[in-house]
C-alpha positions as CSV (number, residue, x, y, z in Angstrom):
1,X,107.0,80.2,78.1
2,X,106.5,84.0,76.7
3,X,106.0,86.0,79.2
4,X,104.2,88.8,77.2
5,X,101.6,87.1,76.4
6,X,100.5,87.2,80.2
7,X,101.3,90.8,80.2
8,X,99.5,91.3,77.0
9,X,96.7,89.1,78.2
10,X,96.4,91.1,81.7
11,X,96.1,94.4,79.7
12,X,93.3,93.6,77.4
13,X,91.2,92.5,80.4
14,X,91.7,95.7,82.3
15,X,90.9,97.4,79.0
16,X,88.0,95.6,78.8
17,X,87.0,96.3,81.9
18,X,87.1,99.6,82.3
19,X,85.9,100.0,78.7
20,X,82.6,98.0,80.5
21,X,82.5,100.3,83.4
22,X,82.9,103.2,80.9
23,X,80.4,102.2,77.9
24,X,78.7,99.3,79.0
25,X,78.0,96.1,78.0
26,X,76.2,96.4,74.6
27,X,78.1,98.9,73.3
28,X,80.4,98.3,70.0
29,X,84.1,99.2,71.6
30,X,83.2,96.8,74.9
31,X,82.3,94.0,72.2
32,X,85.5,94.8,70.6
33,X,87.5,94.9,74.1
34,X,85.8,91.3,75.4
35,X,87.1,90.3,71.6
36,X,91.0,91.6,71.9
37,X,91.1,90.2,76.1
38,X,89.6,86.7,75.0
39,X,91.8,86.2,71.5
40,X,94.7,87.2,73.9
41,X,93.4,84.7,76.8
42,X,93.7,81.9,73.6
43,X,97.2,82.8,72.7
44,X,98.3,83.0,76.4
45,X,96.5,79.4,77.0
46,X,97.7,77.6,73.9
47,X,101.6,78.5,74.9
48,X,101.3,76.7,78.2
49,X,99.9,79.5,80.6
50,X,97.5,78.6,82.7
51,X,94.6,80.3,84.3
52,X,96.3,81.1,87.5
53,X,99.7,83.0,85.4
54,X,97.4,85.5,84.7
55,X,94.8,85.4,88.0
56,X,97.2,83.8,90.4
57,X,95.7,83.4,93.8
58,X,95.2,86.6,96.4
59,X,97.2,85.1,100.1
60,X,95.5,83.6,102.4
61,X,95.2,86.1,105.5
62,X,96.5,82.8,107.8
63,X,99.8,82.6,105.7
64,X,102.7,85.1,106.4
């Protein structure tokens, strides 16, 4: 599986996010950003990643 297209996946949600926190969420460049993270979400999804590659689970406080 590619790799970057995690990476690349992971960067255009932060993007997006902080272009949210910056701009909002009707404005025309947090549209774009949702557009870019969830085009890149696609690619990521139809070369095998899964959900969790790219939001793997925090630890559980119990485990060491």
């Amino acid at each position: 599986m590619a790799a970057h297209l995690i990476r690349m996946a992971r960067a255009a949600q932060h993007r997006a996010a902080r272009t949210i926190r910056r701009h909002g969420l009707r404005h025309p460049a947090t549209r774009h950003a949702l557009a870019l993270a969830a085009r890149a979400a696609a690619w990521a999804w139809e070369a095998g990643h899964h959900v969790t590659d790219l939001h793997p689970h925090p630890p559980r406080q119990d485990e060491p």
